[in-house]
C-alpha positions in Angstrom: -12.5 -26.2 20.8 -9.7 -24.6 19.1 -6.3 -27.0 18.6 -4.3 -23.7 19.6 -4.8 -23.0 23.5 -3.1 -19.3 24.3 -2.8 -19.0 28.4 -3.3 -15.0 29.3 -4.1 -15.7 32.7 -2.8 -13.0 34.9 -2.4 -10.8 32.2 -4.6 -7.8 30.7 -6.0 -6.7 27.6 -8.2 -3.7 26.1 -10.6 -4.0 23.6 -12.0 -0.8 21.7 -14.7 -1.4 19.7 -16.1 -4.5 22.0 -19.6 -3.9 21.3 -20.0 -6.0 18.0 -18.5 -7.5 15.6 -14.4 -8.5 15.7 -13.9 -6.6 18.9 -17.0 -8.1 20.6 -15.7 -11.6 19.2 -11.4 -10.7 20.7 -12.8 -9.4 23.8 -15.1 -13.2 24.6 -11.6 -14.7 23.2 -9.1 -13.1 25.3 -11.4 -14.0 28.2 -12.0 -17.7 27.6 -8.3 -18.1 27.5 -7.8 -16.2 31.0 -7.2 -12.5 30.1 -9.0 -10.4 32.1 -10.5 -7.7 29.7 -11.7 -3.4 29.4 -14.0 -3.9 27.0 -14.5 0.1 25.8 -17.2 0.9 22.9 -19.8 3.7 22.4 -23.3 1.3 22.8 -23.8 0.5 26.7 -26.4 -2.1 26.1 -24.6 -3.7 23.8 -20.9 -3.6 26.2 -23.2 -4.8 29.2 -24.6 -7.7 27.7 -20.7 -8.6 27.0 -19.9 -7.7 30.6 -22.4 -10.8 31.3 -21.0 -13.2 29.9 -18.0 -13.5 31.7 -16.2 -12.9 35.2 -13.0 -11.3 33.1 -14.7 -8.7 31.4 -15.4 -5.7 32.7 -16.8 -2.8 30.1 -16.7 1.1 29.5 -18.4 3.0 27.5 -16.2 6.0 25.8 -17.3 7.3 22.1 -13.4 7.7 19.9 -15.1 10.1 17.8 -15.1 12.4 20.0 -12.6 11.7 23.0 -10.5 13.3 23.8 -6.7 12.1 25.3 -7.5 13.6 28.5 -11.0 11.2 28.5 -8.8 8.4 27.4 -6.5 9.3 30.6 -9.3 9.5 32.9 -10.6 6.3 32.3 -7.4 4.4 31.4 -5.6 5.7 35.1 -8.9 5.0 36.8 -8.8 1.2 35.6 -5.0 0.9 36.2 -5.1 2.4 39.6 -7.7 -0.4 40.5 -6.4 -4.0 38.7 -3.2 -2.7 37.7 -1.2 -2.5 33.9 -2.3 -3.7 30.8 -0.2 -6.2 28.8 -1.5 -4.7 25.4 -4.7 -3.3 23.7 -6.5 -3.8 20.5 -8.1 -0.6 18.7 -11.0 -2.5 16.1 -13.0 0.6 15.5 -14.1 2.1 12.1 -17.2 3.1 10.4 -17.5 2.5 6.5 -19.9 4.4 4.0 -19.5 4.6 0.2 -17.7 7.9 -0.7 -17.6 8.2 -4.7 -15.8 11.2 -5.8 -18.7 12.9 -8.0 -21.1 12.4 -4.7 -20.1 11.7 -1.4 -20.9 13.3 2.7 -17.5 15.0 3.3 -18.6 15.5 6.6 -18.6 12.0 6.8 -15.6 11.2 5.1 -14.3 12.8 7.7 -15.9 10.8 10.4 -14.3 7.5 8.6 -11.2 8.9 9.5 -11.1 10.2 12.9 -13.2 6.9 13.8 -10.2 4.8 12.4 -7.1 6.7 11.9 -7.2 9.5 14.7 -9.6 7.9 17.7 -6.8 4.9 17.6 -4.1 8.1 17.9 -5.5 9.3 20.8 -6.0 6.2 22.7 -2.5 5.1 21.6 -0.4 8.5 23.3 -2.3 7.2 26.6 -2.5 3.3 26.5 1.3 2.9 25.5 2.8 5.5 28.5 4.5 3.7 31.0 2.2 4.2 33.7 -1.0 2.7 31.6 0.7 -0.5 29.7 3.8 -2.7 31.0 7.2 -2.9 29.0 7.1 -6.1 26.1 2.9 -4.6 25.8 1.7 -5.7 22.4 -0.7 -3.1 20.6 -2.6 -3.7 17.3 -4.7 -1.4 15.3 -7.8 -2.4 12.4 -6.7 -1.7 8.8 -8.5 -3.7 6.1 -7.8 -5.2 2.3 -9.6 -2.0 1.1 -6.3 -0.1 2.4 -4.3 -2.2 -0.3 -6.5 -2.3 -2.8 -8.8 0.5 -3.2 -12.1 -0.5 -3.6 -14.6 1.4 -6.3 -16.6 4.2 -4.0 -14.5 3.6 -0.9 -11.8 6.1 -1.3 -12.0 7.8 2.4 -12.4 4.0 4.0 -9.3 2.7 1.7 -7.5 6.0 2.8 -8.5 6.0 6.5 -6.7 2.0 6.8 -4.0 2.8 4.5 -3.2 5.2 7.2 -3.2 3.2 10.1 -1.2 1.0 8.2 1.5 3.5 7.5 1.3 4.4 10.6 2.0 1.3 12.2 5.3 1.2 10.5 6.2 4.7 12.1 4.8 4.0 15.4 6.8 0.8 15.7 10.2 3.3 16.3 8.9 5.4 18.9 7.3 2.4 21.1 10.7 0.0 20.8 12.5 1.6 23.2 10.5 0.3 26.1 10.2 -3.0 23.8 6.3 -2.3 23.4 5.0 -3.8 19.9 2.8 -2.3 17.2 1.4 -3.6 14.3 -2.4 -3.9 12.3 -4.5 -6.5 11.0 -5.7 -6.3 7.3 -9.1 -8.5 7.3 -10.9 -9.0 3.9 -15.1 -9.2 3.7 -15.7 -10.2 7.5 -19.9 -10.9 8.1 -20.5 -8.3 10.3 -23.3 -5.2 11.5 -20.8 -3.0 9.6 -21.0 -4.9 6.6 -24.8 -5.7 6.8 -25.5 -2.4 6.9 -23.2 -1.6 3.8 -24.8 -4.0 2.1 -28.4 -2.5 2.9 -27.0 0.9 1.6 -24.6 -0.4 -1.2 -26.0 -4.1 -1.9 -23.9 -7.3 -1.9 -20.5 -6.3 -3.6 -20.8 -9.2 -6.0 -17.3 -9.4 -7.2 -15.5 -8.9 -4.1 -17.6 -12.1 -2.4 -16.1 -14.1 -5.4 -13.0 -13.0 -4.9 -12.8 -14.7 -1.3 -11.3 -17.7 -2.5 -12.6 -19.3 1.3 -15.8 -17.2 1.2 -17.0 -14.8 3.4 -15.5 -14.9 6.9 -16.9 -14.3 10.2 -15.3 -12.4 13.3 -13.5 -15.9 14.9 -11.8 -16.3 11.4 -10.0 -13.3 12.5 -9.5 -13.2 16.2 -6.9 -16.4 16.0 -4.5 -13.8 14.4 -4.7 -11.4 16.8 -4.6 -13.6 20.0 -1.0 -14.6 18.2 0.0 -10.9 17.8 -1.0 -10.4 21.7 1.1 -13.3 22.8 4.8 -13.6 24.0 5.0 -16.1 20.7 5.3 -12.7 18.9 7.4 -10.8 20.9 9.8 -10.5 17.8 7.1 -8.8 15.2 6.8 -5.1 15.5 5.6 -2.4 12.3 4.2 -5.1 10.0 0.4 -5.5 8.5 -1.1 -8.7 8.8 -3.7 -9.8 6.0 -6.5 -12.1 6.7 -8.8 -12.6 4.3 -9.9 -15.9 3.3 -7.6 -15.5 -0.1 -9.4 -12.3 -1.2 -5.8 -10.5 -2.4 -5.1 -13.5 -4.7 -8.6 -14.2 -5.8 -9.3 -10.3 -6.4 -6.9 -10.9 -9.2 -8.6 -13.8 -11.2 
């Protein structure tokens, strides 16, 4: 049992990217403390298994790459129409593949982006209109360490969530106005299907595991920030990046 409790009873949440990893581990945490949650995500096995393990979530199955704002509307309105507004939403998708300038699939480097920069766009113009999300809703987006540092044969990756880091800061003005809140989560080397698989392409980045100064995390180290961002105890912090990475920025540098 965690010694923070967070009450979102009555209140409610999306999660993209629910399937695995970070979102699957927000989506079971915004649950157990009494958020009912959209769990949205391309694998449909994976998102009904989710759906099982809880009366509060309910899931959806929607591919980012390629939907559209008019697919995001459909299913958004749909879901609104039947259990009313959401309180916020939390975009955690991205794909990651090594990219090294003399060599890389430009056709997907150009997936890594739309998956985390330009999906999270889309779903943003509909989730933050008045008639999808209620005024004071709290919205964060996935960056990642590699966006600050630029890690060796990452360069679309470290682009893609410098991106959504800058902007973050941008999309903070336009959603203040109706006192809606934006900012992004920077994790460092989170044990993940994403990251096994890198490693399986890539092997074990050696010198980024040392540089963890607290080792490798795991998705729980990272939902306790984002449960805070979602919460009224945060209503005052809009257009920031929040890093969490078990001291990775400071041990990078040893």
């Amino acid at each position: 049992m965690s010694d923070l409790q967070l009450d979102f009873s009555g209140k409610r949440f999306v999660v993209v990217g629910a399937s695995s990893g970070i979102g699957r581990q927000i989506a079971r945490e915004l649950a157990a403390s009494g958020a009912d949650v959209l769990a949205i995500a391309r694998n449909k096995e994976r998102l009904e298994a989710l759906e099982q393990e809880s009366e509060h979530i309910q899931a959806a199955s929607l591919d980012v790459l390629t939907a559209s704002t008019e697919d995001w509307a459909e299913l958004l309105s749909s879901d609104v129409q039947a259990h009313g507004k959401f309180h916020g939403a939390v975009y955690t998708a991205g794909i990651s593949r090594a990219t090294p300038l003399r060599h890389f699939d430009e056709a997907f480097a150009r997936r890594i982006m739309e998956t985390s920069f330009w999906g999270a766009i889309r779903a943003l113009q509909v989730m933050t209109k008045k008639r999808i999300s209620q005024e004071g809703a709290a919205f964060l987006l996935f960056s990642s360490v590699a966006g600050h540092t630029g890690e060796k044969g990452l360069f679309a990756y470290a682009a893609a969530k410098a991106a959504v880091m800058a902007g973050v800061k941008s999309l903070a003005h336009d959603l203040a106005k109706d006192r809606k809140r934006i900012n992004s989560i920077s994790p460092g080397y989170v044990r993940t299907g994403m990251t096994i698989q890198s490693e399986a392409d890539m092997g074990t980045p050696a010198n980024v595991v040392r540089g963890h100064l607290f080792g490798i995390g795991k998705p729980q180290d990272v939902a306790g920030m984002v449960l805070f961002l979602l919460s009224d105890r945060a209503s005052w912090i809009t257009g920031e990046d929040f890093i969490v990475d078990g001291g990775y920025m400071r041990g990078a540098w040893n």
